[in-house]
C-alpha positions as CSV (number, residue, x, y, z in Angstrom):
1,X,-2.0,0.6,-32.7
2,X,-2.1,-2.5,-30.6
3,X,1.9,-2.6,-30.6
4,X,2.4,1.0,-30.0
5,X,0.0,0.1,-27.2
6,X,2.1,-3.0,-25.5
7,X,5.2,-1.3,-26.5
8,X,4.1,1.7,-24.1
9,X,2.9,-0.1,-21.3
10,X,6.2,-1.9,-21.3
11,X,8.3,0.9,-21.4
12,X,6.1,2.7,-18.7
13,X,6.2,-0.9,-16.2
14,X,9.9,-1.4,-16.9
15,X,10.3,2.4,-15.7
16,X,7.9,2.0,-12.8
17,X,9.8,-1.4,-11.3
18,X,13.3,0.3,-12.2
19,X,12.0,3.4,-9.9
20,X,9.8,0.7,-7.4
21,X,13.2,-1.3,-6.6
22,X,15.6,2.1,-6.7
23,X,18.1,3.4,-4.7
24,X,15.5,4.7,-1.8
25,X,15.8,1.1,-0.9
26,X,19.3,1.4,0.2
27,X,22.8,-0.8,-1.6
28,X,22.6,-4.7,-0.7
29,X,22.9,-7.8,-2.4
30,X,19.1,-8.7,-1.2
31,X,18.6,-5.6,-3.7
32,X,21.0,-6.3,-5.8
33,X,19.1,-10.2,-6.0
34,X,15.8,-8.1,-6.4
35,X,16.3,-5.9,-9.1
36,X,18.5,-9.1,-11.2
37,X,14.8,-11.3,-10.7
38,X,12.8,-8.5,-12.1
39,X,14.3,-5.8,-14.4
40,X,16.0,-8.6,-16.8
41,X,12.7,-9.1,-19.0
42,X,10.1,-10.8,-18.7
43,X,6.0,-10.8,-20.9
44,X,5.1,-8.2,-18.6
45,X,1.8,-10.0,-19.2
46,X,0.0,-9.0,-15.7
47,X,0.5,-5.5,-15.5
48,X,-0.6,-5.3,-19.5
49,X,-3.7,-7.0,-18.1
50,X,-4.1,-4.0,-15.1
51,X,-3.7,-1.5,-17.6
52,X,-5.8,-2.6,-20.4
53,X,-8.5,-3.5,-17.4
54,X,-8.7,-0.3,-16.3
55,X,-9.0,1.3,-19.5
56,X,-12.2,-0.8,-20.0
57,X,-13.9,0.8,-17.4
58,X,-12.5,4.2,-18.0
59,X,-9.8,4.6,-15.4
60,X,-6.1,6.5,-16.5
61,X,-3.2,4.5,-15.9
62,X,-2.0,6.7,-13.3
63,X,-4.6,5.2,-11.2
64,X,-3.5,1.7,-12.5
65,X,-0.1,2.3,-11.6
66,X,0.5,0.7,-8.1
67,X,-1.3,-2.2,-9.1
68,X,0.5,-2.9,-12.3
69,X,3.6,-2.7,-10.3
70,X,2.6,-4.9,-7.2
71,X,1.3,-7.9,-9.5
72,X,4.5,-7.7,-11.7
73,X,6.4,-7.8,-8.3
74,X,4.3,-10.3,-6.9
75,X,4.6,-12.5,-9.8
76,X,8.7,-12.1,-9.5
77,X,8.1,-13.1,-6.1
78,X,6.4,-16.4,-6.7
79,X,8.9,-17.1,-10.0
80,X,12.3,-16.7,-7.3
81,X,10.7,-19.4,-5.2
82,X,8.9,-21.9,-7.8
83,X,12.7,-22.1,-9.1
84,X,14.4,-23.2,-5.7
85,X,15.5,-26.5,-5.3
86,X,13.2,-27.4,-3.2
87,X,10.1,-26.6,-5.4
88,X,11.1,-26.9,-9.3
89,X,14.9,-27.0,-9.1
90,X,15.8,-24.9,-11.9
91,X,18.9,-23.5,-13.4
92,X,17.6,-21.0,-16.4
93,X,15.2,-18.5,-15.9
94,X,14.4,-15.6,-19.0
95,X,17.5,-17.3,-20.5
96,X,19.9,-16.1,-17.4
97,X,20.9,-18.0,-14.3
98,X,17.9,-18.4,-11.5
99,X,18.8,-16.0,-8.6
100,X,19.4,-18.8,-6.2
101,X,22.3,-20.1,-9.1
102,X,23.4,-16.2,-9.7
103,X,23.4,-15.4,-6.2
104,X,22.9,-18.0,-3.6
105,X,19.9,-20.2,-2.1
106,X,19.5,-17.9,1.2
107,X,19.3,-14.4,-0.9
108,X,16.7,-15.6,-3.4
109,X,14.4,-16.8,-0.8
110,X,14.8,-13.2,1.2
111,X,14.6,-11.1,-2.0
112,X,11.1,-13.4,-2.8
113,X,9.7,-12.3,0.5
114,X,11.1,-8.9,0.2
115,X,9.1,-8.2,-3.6
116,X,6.0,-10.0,-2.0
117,X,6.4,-7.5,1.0
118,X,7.0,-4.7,-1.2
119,X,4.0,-5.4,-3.5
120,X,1.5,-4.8,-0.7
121,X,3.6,-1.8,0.1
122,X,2.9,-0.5,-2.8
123,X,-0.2,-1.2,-3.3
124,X,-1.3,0.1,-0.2
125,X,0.5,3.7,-0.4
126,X,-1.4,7.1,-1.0
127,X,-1.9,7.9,-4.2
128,X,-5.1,9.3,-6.4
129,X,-6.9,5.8,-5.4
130,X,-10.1,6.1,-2.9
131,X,-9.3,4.2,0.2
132,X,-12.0,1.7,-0.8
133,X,-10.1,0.8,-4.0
134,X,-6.9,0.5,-2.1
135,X,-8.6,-1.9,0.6
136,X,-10.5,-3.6,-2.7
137,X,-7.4,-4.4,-4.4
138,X,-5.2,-5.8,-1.0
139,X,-7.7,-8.3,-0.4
140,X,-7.6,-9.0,-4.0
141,X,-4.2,-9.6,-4.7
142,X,-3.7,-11.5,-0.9
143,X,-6.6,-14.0,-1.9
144,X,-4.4,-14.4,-5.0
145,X,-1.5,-15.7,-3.7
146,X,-2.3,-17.0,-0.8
147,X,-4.5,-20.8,0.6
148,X,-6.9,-20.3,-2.0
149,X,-4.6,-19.3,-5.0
150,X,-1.2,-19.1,-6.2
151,X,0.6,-20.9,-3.1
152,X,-2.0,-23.7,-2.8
153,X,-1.6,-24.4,-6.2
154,X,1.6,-25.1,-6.2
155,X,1.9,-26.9,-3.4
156,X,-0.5,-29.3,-5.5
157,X,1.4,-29.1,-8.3
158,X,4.6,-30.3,-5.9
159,X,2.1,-33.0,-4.2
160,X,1.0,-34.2,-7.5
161,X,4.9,-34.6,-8.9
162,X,5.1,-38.5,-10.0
163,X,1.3,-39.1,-9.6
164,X,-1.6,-39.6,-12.3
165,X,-3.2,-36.6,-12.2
166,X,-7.0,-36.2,-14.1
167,X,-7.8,-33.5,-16.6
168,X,-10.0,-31.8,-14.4
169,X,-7.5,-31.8,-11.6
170,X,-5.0,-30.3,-13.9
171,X,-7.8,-27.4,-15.0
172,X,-8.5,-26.9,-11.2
173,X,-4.9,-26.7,-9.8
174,X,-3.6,-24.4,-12.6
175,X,-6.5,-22.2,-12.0
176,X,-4.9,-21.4,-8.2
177,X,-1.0,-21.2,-10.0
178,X,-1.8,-19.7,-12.7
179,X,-4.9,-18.0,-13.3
180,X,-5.5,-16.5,-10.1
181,X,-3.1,-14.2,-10.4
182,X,-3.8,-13.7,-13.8
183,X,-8.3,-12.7,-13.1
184,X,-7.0,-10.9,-10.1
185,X,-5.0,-8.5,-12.4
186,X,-7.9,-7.7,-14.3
187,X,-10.3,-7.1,-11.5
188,X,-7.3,-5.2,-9.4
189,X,-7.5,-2.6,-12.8
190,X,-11.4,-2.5,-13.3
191,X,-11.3,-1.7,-9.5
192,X,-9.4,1.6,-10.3
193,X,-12.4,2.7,-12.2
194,X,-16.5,2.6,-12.5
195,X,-16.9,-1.2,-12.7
196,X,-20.7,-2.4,-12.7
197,X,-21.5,-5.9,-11.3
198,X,-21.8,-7.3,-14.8
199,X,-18.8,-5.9,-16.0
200,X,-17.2,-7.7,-12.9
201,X,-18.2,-10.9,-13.5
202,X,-17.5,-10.5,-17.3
203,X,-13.5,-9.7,-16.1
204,X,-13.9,-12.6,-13.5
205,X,-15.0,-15.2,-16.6
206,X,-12.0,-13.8,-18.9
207,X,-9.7,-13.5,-16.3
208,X,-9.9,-17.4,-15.6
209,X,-10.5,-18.2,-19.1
210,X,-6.9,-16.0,-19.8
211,X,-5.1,-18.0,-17.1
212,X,-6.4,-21.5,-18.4
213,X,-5.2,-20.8,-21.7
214,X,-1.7,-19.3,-20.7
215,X,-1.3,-22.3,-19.0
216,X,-1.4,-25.0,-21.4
217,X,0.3,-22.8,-23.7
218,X,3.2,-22.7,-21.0
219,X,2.3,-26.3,-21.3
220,X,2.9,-26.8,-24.9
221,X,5.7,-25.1,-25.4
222,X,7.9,-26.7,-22.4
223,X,7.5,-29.8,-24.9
224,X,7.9,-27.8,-28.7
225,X,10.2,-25.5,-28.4
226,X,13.9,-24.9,-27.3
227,X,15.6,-24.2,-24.2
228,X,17.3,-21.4,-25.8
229,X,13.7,-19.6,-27.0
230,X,12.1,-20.4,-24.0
231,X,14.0,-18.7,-21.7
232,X,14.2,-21.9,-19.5
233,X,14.8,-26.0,-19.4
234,X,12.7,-27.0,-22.1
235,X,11.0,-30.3,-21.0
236,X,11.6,-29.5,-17.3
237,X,7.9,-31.0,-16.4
238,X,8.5,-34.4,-17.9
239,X,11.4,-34.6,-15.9
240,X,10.0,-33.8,-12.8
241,X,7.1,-36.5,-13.6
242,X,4.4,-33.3,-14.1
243,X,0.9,-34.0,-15.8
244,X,0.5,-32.0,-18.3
245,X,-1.9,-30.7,-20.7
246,X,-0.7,-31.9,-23.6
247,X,0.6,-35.4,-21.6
248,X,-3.0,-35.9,-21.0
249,X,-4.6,-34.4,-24.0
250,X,-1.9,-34.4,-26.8
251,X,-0.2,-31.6,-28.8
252,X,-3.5,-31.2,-31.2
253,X,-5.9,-31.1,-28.7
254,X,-4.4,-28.8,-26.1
255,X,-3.9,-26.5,-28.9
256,X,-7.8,-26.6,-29.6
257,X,-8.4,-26.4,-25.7
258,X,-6.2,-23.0,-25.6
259,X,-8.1,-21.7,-28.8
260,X,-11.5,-22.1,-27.3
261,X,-10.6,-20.4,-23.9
262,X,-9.3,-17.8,-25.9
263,X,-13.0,-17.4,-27.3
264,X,-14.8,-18.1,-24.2
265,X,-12.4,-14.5,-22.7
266,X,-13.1,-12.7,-26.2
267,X,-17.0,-13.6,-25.6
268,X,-16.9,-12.4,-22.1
269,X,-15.4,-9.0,-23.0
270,X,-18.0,-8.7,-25.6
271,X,-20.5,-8.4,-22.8
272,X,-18.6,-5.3,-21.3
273,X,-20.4,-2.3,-23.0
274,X,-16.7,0.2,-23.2
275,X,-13.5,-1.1,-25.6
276,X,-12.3,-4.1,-24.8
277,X,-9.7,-4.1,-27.3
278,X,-6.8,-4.3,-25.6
279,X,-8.1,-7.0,-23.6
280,X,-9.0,-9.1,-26.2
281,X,-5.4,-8.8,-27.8
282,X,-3.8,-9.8,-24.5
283,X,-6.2,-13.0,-24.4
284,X,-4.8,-13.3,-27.9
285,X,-1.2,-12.8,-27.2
286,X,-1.9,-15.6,-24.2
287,X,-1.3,-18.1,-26.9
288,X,0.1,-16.8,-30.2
289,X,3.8,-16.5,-28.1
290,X,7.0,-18.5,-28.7
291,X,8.3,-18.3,-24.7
């Protein structure tokens, strides 16, 4: 059931971005950059998280819809520009060239800000959604990405390139990359339906706990497992001088640390009185991947 589940969702966000990034948008190689950064795979992770959020609190994915869409986009966005040379420097990306190698360095940084523009676009359209819970989820997706989030975690993570970096650093810079994005999916899908304060902060505690543990899985595997599996330069943060989880902690012990976040999401869910299921299996599937 839980596969018929993500195997749905996937097929309904593939169809959604296809459609998102279409032909309304007019015939240029920005598109053309666009659509190569997006539709050519990817965990679909995020928008599983808006959907299966939203279902918690008894919301239809047709309400979920624009959301699931703008994070995916949004998350394109930020992956574009993380692999420029002058952030990461990568080559491989979901086992393809990175746009700036298919393409060129000018186009990828355009068609970054054009899906980041195009994700509050969306987001913001008419649709079934209250006003309120359009409004809600902008603010949530911008504080996201933006000096509190997403972009001032990386620009820590590019500071920190070369340096000693503590544990707890390393837990509090990843939780602005990586797990904002990550709890603001969740809340951006239990805002499409009736979410009580409890509930909220429940999401909020997963969300972070979700993100943390995607992380150092990201983490481990960049030192376990092959280029050609992970879709990308296996090893690429010891290379660039990067703390990492399991540089700091070990293989062992990082692998513990994921597990218990895991538990610490499953246990928040627990307090949300609706099925979490679906939840719970993406907290799961957070760590129990191979890319």
């Amino acid at each position: 059931m839980d596969q018929d589940w993500l195997d749905h969702i996937r097929i309904r966000i593939d169809a959604a971005l296809d459609h998102a990034l279409g032909a309304h948008l007019g015939d240029s190689k920005l598109l053309e950059a666009a659509r190569y950064s997006v539709l050519r795979g990817g965990k679909r992770l995020r928008p599983a998280l808006v959907y299966a959020a939203a279902e918690a609190v008894d919301a239809s994915q047709d309400a979920a819809d624009a959301a699931a869409i703008s994070v995916e986009l949004l998350h394109a966005y930020s992956l574009i520009h993380d692999d420029l040379p002058a952030m990461d420097d990568d080559a491989l990306r979901r086992g393809q060239p990175t746009t700036h190698i298919a393409f060129d360095e000018a186009t990828a940084i355009l068609a970054g800000d054009a899906l980041q523009a195009l994700a509050f676009s969306i987001l913001g359209q008419d649709d079934s959604r209250t006003n309120a819970v359009r409004v809600k989820q902008l603010r949530l997706l911008g504080d996201a990405v933006g000096f509190q989030g997403m972009a001032l975690g990386q620009a820590i993570d590019l500071e920190s390139e070369g340096k000693a970096v503590s544990l707890d650093a390393l837990k509090a810079m990843h939780a602005k990359k990586t797990g904002a994005l990550i709890t603001a999916s969740l809340l951006m899908g239990a805002a499409c339906g009736e979410a009580s304060d409890s509930d909220w902060d429940a999401l909020t505690q997963a969300g972070e706990a979700i993100g943390l543990a995607f992380q150092i899985q990201d983490d481990i595997l960049d030192e376990t497992v092959s280029t050609e599996t992970l879709g990308k330069t296996q090893g690429r943060d010891q290379m660039l001088g990067k703390s990492t989880f399991p540089s700091l902690m070990g293989i062992e012990a990082s692998e513990q640390e994921a597990s218990a976040l895991v538990e610490i999401a499953i246990n928040a869910l627990a307090q949300i009185d609706k099925d979490t299921t679906m939840l719970e299996t993406l907290a799961r599937l957070s760590v129990e991947r191979t890319n």
